[in-house]
C-alpha positions in Angstrom: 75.9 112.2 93.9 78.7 112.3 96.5 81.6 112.8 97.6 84.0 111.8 100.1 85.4 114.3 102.3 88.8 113.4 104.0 89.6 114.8 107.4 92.1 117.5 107.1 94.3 120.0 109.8 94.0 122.9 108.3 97.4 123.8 110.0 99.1 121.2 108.0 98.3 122.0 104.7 101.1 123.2 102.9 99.6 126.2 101.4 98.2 127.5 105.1 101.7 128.5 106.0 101.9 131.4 103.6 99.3 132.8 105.9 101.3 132.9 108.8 105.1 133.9 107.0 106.3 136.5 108.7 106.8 139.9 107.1 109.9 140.3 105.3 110.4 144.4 104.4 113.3 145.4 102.6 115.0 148.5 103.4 114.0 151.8 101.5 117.4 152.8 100.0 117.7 149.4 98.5 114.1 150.1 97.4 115.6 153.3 96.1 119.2 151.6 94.0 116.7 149.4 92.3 114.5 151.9 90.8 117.5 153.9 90.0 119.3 150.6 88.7 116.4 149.4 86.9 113.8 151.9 85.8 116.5 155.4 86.1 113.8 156.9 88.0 114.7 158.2 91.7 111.8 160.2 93.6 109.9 160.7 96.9 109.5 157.5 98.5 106.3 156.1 101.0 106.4 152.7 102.3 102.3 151.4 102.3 101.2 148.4 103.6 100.3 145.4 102.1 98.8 141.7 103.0 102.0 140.4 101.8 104.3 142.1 99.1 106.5 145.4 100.3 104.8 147.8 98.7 106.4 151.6 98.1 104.6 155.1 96.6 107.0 156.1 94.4 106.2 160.2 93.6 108.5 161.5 90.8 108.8 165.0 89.8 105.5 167.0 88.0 104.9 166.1 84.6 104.2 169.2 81.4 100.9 169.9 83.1 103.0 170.3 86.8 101.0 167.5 88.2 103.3 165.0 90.4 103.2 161.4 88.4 103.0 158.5 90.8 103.9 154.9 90.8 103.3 151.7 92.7 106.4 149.3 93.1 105.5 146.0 94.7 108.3 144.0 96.2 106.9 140.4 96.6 107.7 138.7 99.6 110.2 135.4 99.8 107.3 132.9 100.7 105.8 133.6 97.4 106.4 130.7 94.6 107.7 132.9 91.9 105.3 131.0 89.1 102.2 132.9 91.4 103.6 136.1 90.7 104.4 135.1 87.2 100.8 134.4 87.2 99.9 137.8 88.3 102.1 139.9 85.9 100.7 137.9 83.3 97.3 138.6 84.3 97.6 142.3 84.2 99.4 142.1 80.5 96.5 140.1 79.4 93.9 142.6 80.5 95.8 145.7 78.8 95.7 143.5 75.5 92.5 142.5 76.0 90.3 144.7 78.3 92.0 148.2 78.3 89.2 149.6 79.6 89.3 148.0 82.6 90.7 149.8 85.7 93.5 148.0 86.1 96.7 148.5 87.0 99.4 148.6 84.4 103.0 147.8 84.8 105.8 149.9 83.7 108.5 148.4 82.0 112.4 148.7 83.5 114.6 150.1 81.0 115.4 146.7 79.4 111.9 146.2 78.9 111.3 143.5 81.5 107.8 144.4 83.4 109.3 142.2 86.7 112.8 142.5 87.6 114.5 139.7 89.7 116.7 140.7 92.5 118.5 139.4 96.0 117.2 141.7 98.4 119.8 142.8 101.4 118.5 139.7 103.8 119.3 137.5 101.1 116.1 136.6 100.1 115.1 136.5 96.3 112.3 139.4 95.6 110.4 139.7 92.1 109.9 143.8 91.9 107.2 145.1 89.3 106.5 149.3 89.0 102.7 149.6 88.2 101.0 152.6 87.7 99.3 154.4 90.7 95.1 154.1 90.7 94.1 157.1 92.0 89.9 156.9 94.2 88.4 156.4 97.4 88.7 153.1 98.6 85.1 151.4 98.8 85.1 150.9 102.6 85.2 155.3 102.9 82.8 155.8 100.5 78.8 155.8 101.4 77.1 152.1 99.8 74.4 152.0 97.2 72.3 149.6 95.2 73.8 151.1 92.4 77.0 150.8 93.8 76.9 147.1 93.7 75.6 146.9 90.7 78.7 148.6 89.5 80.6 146.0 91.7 79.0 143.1 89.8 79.0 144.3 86.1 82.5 145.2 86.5 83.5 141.8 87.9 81.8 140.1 84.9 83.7 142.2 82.8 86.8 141.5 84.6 85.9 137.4 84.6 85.0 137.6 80.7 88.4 139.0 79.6 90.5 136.6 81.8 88.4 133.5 80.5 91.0 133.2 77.8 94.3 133.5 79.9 95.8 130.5 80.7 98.8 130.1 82.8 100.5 127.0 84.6 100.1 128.3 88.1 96.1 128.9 87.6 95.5 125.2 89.5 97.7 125.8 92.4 96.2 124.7 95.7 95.4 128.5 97.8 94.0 128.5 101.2 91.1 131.1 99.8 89.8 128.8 97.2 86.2 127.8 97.9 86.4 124.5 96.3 88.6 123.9 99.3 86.2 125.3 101.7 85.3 122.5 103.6 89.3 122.1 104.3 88.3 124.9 107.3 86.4 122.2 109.1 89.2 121.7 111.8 88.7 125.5 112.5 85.5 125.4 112.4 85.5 122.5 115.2 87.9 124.4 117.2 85.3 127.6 117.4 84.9 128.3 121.2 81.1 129.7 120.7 78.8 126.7 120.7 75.8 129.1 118.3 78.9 130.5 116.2 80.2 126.6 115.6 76.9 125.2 115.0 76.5 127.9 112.7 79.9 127.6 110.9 79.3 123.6 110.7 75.7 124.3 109.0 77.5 126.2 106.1 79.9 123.8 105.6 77.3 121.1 105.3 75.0 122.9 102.9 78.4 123.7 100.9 79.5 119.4 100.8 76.1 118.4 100.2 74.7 120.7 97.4 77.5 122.8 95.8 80.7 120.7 96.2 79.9 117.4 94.1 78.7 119.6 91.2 81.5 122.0 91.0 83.5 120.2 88.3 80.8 120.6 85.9 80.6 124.5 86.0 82.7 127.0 83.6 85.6 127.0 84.5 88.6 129.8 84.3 90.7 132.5 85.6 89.1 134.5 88.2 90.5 137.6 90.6 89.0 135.4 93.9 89.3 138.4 96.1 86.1 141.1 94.3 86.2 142.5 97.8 85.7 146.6 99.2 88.8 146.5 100.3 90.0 145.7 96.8 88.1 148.5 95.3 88.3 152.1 94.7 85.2 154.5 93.8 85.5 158.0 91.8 84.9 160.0 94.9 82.5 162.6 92.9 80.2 159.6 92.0 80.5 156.5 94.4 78.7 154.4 93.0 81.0 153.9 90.5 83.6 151.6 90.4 87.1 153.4 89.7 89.8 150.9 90.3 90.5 147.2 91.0 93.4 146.2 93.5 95.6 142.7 94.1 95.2 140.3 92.2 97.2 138.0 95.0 94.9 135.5 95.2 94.1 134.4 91.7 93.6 130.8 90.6 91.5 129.0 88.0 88.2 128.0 89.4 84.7 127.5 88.9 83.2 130.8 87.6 80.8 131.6 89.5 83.2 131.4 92.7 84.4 134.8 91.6 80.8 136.0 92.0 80.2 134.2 95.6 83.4 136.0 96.8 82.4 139.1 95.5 78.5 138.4 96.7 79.4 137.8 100.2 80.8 141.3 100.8 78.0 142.8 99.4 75.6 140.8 101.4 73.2 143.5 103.2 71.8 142.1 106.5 69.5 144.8 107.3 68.4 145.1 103.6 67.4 141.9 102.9 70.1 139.3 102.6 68.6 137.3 99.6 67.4 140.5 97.5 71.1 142.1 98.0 72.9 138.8 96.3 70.0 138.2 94.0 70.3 142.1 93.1 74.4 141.2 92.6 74.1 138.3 90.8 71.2 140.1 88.1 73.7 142.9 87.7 76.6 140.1 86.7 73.9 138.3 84.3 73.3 141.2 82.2 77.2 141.8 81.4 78.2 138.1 81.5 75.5 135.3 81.2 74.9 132.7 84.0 74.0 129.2 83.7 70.8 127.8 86.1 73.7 125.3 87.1 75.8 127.9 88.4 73.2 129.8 89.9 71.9 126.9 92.0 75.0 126.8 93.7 75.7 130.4 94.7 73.7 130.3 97.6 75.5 127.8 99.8 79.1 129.1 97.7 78.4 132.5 99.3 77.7 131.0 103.2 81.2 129.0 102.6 83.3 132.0 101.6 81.8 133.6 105.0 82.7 130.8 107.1 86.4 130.8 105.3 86.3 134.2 106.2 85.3 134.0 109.9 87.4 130.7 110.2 90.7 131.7 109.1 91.0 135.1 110.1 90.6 134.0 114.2 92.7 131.4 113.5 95.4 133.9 112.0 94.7 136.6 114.3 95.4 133.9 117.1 98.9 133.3 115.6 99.7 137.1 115.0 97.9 138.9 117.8 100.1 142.2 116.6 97.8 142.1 113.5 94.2 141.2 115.3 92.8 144.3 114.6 93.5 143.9 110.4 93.2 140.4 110.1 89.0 140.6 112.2 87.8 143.5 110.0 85.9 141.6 108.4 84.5 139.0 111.1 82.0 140.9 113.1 80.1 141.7 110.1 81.1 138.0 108.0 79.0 136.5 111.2 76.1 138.7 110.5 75.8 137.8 107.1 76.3 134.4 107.6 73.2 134.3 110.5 70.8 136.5 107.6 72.2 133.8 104.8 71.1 130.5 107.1 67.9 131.7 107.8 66.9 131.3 104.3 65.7 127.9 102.8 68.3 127.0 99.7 65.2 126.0 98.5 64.1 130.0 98.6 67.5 131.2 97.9 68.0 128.9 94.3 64.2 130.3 93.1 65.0 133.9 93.6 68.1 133.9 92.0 66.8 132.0 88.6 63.7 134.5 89.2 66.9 137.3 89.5 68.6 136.4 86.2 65.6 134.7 84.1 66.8 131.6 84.3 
């Protein structure tokens, strides 16, 4: 089986340029009419930082018990279709009906009982807000890592996968610059690469991903998935690490092959001192016991997980190159996304497709 694969600019695909748009904050007493406007709640108020959206800690007065009750309201930027944050909203009130055992966030509705409020913000810009509850943890990247703390990572994500299987929503199939389907669109970045090893490297990946996961991607289950399972995304109970307390953004949702959701997650988790096959074999047994894999699926997470690292490496230089002010962010991932992409292509697929049927008893 193949497939054709056109020559692209990665700079002039449409959906690239959200990854450049310019931060648009709105001022914090407009922040602070809104709330009052919309939700009658007025209260301490932290601007946070945030990939995209304006985000603001909203800390209200103490509850019965005299513990201060806290709230997250996200202000989504202008550049956002407003169908994707639809998307999201919708996401989160499928997974209180659904999964509310999940730690997820939860919106709180204004005082009409809208969970997302529409409003011009003083620039003129239109802005969706949303006031979601506050998930209190360590984020992952503080906390100490663990075998068990993966396999925390991964039965929660299966979890999290199983309950949005049945959501369906019209902006699922939106084309998103993180969407490993789309991986080999990076190849212009990848040819751009300065290093000669790092580009030959890169261009490997890419290969193994067109040749032996691409043409069979249609086939797989297909659904809702979160498309960004990564530490930076997760929060830990600080008394126990190793378990998973909280799950952050769900910005970069789409509909997608299943088990893409489990090769974004995997290649975070990807240990390159530890034995890069045995930690994503590991991973992917720990998402098999909570939500069953296919041998199909399986035989493609290998060269899925090497793709997601060379979108990582790929578009973050070529972002950082655009918004030098954010370098330090946008690479904190790309020293390490390089290492586990050099343990990754030093295993045969071969290898890699054996261990993880072995893995899951397929």
């Amino acid at each position: 089986m193949t497939t054709v694969i056109a020559d692209l600019v990665f700079d002039q695909l449409p959906e690239a340029a959200v990854l450049c748009a310019p931060a648009a904050p709105v001022p914090a007493d407009w922040v602070q009419t809104m709330l009052r406007t919309h939700w009658g709640l007025d209260g301490a108020l932290e601007s946070l930082s945030g990939e995209r959206d304006s985000n603001f800690l909203l800390t209200l007065a103490g509850s019965a018990s005299g513990a201060p009750v806290r709230r997250l309201l996200k202000v989504s930027h202008p550049a956002e279709p407003s169908a994707v944050t639809d998307f999201q909203t919708q996401a989160l009130l499928h997974l209180a009906r659904h999964a509310p055992e999940l730690p997820v966030q939860r919106l709180w509705p204004a005082r009409d009982g809208a969970v997302a409020v529409s409003a011009c913000a003083p620039d003129g810009q239109p802005r969706v807000l949303r006031l979601l509850s506050y998930l209190e943890g360590l984020p992952m990247p503080q906390a100490p890592r663990s075998a068990a703390q993966r396999a925390s990572v991964a039965g929660l994500l299966a979890r999290l996968d199983r309950a949005l299987a049945s959501l369906q929503h019209p902006a699922a199939n939106l084309a998103l610059p993180w969407d490993i389907q789309r991986a080999h669109q990076v190849r212009s970045l990848v040819e751009a690469m300065a290093d000669p090893m790092r580009r030959a490297l890169a261009q490997g990946a890419l290969q193994l991903f067109e040749s032996t996961a691409l043409p069979y991607l249609g086939a797989l289950p297909r659904q809702p998935i979160h498309n960004d399972f990564n530490i930076y995304n997760l929060l830990v109970d600080p008394a126990q690490p190793e378990q998973v307390s909280g799950i952050l953004d769900f910005g970069d949702m789409l509909a997608a092959p299943r088990i893409d959701d489990l090769a974004v997650a995997a290649a975070y988790q990807v240990d390159v001192d530890g034995g890069a096959l045995g930690t994503v074999a590991a991973f992917a047994a720990a998402f098999h016991a909570e939500t069953p894999l296919c041998a199909a699926e399986l035989d493609l997470l290998w060269p899925l997980v090497q793709a997601r690292l060379v979108m990582v490496v790929a578009i973050t230089g070529w972002r950082a190159a655009r918004q030098p002010h954010h370098a330090d962010y946008l690479l904190r991932n790309n020293a390490i996304s390089w290492a586990r992409l050099q343990a990754c292509a030093a295993i045969p697929p071969q290898q890699a497709r054996a261990a993880l049927r072995t893995a899951c008893g397929c």
